[in-house]
VMD Tcl script that builds the backbone (N, CA, C; Angstrom):
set m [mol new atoms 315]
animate dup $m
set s [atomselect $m all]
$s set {name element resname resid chain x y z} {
  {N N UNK 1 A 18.336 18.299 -18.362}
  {CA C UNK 1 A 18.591 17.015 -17.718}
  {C C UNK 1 A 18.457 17.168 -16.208}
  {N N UNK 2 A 17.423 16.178 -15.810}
  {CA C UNK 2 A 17.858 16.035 -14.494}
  {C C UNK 2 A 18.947 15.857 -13.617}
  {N N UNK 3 A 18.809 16.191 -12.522}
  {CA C UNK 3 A 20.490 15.823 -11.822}
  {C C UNK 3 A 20.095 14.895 -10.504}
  {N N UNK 4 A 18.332 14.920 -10.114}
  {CA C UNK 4 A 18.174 13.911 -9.113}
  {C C UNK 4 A 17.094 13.727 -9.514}
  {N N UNK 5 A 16.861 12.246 -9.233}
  {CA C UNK 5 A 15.619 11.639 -9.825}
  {C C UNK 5 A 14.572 10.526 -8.929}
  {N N UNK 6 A 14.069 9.960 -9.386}
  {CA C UNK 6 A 12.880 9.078 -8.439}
  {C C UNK 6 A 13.850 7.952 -8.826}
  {N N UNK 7 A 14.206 7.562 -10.239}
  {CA C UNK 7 A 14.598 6.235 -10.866}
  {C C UNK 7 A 16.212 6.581 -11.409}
  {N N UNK 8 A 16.799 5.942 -11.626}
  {CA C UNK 8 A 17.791 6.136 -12.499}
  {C C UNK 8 A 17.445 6.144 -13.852}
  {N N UNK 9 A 18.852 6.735 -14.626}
  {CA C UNK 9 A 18.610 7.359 -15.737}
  {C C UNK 9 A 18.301 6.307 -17.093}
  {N N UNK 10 A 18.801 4.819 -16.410}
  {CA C UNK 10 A 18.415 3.331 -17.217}
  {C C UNK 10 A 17.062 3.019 -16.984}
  {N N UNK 11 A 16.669 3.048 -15.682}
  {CA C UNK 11 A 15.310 3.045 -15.526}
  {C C UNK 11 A 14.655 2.147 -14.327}
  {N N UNK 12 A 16.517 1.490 -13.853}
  {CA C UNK 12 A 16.509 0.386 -12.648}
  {C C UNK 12 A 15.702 0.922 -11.271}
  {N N UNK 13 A 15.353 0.226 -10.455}
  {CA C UNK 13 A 14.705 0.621 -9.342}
  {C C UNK 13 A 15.480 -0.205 -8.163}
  {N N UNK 14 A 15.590 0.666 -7.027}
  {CA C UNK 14 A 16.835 -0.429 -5.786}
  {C C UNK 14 A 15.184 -0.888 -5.652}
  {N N UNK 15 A 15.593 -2.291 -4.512}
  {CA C UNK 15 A 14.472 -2.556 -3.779}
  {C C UNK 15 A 15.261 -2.656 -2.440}
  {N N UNK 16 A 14.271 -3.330 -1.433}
  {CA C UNK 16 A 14.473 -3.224 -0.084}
  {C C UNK 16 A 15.253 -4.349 0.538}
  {N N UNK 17 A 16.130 -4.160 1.376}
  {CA C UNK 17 A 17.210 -5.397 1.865}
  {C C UNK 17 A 15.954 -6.377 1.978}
  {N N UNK 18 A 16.597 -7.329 2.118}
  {CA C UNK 18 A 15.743 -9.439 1.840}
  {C C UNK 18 A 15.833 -9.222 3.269}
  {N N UNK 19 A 16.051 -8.432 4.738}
  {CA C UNK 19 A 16.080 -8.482 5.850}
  {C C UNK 19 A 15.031 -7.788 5.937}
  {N N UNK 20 A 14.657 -6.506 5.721}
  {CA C UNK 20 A 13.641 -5.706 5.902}
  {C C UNK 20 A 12.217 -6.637 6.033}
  {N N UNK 21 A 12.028 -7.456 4.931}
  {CA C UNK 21 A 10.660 -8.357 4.948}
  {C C UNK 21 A 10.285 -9.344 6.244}
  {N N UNK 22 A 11.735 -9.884 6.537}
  {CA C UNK 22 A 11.536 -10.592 7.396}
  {C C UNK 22 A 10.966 -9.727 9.000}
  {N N UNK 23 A 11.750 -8.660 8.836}
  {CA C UNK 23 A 11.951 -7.873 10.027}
  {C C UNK 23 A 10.737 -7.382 10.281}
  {N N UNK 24 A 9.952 -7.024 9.244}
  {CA C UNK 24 A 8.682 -6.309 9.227}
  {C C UNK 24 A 7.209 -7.814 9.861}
  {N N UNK 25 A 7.510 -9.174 9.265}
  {CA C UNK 25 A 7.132 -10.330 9.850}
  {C C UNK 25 A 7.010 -10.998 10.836}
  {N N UNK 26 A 8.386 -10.439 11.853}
  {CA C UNK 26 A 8.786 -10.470 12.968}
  {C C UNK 26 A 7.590 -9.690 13.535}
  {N N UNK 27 A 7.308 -8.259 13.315}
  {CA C UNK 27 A 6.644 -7.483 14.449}
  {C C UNK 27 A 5.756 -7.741 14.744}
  {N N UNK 28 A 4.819 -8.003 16.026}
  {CA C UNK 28 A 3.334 -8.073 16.501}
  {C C UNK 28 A 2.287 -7.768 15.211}
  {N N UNK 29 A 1.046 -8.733 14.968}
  {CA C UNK 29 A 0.332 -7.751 14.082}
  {C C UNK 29 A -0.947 -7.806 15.096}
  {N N UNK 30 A -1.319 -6.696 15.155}
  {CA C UNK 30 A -2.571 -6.229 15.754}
  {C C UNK 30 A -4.119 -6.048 14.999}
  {N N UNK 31 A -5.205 -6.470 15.061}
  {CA C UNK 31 A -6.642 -6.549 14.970}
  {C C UNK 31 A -7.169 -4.978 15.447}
  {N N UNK 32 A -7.825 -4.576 14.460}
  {CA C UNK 32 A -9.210 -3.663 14.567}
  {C C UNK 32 A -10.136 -4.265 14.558}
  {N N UNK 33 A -11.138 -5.205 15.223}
  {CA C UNK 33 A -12.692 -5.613 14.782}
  {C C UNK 33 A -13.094 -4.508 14.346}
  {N N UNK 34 A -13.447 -3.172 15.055}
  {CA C UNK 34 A -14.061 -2.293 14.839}
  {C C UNK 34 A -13.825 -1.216 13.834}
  {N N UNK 35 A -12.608 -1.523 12.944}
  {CA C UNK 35 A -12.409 -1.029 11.275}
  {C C UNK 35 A -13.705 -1.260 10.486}
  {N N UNK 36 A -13.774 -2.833 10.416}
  {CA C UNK 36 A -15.025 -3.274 9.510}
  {C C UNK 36 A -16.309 -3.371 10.071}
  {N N UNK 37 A -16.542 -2.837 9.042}
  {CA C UNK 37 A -18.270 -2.595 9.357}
  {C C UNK 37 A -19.300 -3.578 9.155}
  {N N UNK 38 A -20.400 -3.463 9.930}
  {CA C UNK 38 A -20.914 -4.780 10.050}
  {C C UNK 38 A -21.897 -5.029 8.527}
  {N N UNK 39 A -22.525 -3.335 7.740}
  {CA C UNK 39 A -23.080 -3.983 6.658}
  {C C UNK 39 A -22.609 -2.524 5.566}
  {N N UNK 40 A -22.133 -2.947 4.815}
  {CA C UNK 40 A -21.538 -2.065 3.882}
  {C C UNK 40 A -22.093 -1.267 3.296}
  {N N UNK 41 A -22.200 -0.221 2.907}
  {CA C UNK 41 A -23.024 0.528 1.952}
  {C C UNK 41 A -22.184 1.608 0.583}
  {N N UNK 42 A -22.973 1.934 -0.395}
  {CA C UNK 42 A -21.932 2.599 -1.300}
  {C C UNK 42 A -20.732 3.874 -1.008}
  {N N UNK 43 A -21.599 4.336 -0.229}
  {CA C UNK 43 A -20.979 5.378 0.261}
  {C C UNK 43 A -19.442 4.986 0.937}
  {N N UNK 44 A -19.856 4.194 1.892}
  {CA C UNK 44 A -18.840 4.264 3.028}
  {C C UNK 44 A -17.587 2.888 2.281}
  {N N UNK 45 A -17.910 2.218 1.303}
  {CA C UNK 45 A -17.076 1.727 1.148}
  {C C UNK 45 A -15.927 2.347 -0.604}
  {N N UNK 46 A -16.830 3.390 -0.963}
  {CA C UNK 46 A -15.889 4.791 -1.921}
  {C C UNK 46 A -14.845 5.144 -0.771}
  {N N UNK 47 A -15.522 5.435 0.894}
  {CA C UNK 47 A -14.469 6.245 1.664}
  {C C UNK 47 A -13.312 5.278 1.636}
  {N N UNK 48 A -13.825 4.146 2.164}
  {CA C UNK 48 A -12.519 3.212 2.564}
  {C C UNK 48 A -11.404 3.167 0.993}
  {N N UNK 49 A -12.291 3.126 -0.028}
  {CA C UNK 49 A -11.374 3.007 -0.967}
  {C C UNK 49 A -10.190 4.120 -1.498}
  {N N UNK 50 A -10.975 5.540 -1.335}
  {CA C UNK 50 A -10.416 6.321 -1.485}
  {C C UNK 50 A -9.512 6.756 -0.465}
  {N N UNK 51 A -9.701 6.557 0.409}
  {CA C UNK 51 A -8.551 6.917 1.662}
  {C C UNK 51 A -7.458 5.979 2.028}
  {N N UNK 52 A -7.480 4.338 1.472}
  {CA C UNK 52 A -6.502 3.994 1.914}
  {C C UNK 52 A -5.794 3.842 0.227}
  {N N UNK 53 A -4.051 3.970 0.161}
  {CA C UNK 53 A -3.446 3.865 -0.739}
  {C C UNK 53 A -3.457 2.774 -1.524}
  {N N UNK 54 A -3.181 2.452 -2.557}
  {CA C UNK 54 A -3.482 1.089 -3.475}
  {C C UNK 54 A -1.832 0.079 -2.970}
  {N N UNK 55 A -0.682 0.921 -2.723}
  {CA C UNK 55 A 0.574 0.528 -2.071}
  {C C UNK 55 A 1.300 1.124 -1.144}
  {N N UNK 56 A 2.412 1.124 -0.334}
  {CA C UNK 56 A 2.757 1.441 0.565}
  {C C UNK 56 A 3.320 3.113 -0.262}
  {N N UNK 57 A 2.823 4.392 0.442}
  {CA C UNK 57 A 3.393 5.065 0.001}
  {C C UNK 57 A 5.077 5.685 0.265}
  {N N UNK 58 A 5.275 4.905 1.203}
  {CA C UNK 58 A 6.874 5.812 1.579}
  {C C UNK 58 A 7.736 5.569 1.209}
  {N N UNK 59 A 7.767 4.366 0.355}
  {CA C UNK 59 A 9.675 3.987 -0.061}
  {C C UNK 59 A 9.901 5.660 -0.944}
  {N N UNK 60 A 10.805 5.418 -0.813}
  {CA C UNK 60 A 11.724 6.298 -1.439}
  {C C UNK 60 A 12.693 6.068 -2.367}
  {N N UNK 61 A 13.173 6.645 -3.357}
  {CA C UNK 61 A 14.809 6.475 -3.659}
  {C C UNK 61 A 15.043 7.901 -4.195}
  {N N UNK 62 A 16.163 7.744 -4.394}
  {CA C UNK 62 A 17.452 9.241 -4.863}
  {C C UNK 62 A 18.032 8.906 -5.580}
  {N N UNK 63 A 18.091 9.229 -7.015}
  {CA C UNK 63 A 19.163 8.584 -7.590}
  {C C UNK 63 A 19.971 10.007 -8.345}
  {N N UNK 64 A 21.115 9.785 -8.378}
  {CA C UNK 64 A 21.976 10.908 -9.355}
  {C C UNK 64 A 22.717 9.835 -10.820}
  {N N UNK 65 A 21.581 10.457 -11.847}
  {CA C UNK 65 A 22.413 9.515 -13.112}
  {C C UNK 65 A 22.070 7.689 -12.689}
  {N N UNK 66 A 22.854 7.413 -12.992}
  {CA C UNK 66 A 22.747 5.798 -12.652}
  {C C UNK 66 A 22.781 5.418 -11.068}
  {N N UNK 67 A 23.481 6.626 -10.197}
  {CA C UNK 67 A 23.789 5.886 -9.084}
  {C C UNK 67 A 23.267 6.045 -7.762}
  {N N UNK 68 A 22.666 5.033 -6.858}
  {CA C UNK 68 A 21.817 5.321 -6.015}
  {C C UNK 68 A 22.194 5.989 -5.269}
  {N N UNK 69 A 21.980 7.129 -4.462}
  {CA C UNK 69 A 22.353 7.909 -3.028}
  {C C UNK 69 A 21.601 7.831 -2.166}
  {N N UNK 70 A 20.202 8.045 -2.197}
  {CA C UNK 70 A 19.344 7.099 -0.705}
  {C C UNK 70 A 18.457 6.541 -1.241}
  {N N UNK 71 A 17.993 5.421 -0.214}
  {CA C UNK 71 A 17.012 4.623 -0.244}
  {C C UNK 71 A 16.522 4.219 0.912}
  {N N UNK 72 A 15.292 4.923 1.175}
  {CA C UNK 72 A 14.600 4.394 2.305}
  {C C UNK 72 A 13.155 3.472 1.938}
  {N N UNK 73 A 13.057 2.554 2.655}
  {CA C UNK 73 A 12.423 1.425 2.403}
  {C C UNK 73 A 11.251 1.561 2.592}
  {N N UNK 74 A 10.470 0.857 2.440}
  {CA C UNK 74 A 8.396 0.896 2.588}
  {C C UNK 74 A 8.141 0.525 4.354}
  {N N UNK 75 A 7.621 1.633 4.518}
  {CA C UNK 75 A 7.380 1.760 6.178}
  {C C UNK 75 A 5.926 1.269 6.511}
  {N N UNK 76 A 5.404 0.748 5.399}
  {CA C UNK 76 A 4.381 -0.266 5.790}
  {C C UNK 76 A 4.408 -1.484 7.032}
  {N N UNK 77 A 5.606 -2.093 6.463}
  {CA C UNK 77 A 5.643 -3.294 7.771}
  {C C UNK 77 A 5.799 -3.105 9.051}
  {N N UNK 78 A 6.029 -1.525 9.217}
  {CA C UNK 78 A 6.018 -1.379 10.525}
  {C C UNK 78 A 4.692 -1.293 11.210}
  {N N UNK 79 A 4.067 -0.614 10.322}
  {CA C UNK 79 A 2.467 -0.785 11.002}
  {C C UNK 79 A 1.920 -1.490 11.123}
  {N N UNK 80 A 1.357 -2.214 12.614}
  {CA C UNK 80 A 0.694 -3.327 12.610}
  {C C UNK 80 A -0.668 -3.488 12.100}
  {N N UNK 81 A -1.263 -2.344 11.209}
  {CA C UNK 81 A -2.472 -2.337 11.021}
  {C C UNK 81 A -2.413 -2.258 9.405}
  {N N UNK 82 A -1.744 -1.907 8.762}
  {CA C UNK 82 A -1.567 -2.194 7.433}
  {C C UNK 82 A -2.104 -3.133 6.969}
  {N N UNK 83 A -2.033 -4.521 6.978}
  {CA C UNK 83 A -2.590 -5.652 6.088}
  {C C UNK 83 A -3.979 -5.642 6.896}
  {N N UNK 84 A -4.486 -5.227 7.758}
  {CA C UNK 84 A -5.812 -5.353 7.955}
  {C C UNK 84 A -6.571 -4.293 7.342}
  {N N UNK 85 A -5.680 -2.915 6.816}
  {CA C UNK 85 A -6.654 -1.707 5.643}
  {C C UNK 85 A -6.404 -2.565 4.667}
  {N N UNK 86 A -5.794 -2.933 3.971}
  {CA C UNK 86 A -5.431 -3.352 2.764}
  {C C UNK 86 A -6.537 -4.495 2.568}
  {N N UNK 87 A -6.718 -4.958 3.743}
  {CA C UNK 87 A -7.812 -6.305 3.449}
  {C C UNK 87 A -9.504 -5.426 3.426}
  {N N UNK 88 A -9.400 -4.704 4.230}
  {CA C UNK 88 A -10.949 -3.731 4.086}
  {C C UNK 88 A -10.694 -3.146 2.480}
  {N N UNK 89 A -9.713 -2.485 2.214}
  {CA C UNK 89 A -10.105 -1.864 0.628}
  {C C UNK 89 A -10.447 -2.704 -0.127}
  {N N UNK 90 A -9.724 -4.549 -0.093}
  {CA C UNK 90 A -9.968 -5.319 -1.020}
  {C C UNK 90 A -11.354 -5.647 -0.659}
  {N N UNK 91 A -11.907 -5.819 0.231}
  {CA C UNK 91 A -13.693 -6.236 0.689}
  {C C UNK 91 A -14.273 -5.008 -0.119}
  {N N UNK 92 A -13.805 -3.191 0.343}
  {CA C UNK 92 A -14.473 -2.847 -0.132}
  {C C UNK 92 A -15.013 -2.852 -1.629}
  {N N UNK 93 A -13.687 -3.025 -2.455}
  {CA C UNK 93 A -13.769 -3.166 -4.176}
  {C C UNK 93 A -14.849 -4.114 -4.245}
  {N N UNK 94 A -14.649 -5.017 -3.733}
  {CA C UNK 94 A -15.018 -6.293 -3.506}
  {C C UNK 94 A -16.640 -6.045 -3.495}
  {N N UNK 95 A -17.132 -5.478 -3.021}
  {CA C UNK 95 A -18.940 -5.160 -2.420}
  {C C UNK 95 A -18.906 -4.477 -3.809}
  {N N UNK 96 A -18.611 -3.286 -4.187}
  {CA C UNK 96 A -18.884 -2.347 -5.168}
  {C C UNK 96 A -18.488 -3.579 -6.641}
  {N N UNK 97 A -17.472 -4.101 -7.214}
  {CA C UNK 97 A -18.038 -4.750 -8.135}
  {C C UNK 97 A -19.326 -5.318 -8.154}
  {N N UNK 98 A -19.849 -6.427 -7.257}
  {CA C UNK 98 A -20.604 -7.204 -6.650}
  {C C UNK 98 A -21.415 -5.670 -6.987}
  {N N UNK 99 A -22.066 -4.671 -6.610}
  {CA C UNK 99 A -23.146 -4.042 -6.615}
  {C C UNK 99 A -23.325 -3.804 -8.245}
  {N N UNK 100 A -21.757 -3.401 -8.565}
  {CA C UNK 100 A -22.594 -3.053 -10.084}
  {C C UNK 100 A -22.711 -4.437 -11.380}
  {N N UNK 101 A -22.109 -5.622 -10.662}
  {CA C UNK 101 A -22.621 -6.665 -11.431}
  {C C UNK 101 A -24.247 -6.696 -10.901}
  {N N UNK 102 A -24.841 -6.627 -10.112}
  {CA C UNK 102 A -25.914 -7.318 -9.841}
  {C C UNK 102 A -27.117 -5.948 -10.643}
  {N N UNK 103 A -26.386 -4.421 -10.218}
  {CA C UNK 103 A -26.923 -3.872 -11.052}
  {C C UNK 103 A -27.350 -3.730 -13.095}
  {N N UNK 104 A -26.435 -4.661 -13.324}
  {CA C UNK 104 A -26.140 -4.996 -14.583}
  {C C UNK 104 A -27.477 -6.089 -14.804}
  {N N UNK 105 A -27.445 -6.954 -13.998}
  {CA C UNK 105 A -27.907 -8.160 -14.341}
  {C C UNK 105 A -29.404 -8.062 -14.523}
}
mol reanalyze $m
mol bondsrecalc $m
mol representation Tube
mol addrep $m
């Protein structure tokens, strides 16, 4: 048996204070033009996909048995550049379906 875990031993998950979201909304969000590229190709949009995460990787939790001992929250919202990767990975998926439908067709 475990004695510390990712989840508790029911299977509950904490989530993040209802302040955190706002707080993260609050902060400046900042623009890369020069993230996206002006014409996509297969290659470079595998990189974008593979390098940025599908979700925020840092929350955390600790749990012993049922009961939580830490929880640190998704440090995504602090970055002002976050929802602008997240919007390039979705373009990139985005081109690569689009290539292999048209390759299909």
């Amino acid at each position: 048996m475990k004695i510390f875990s990712i989840t508790s031993s029911s299977g509950t998950k904490a989530r993040a204070p209802r302040w955190w979201g706002k707080f993260g909304e609050s902060l400046p969000k900042l623009r890369a033009p020069f993230l996206k590229p002006k014409q996509w190709n297969k290659k470079l949009a595998y990189k974008w996909i593979n390098s940025i995460p599908d979700k925020c990787p840092f929350e955390r939790q600790l749990w012993i048995g049922d009961v939580l001992v830490l929880y640190i929250p998704p440090l995504c919202p602090l970055n002002p550049f976050s929802k602008q990767l997240y919007e390039l990975k979705l373009e990139a998926k985005t081109y690569i379906y689009d290539m292999e439908k048209e390759k299909k067709a």
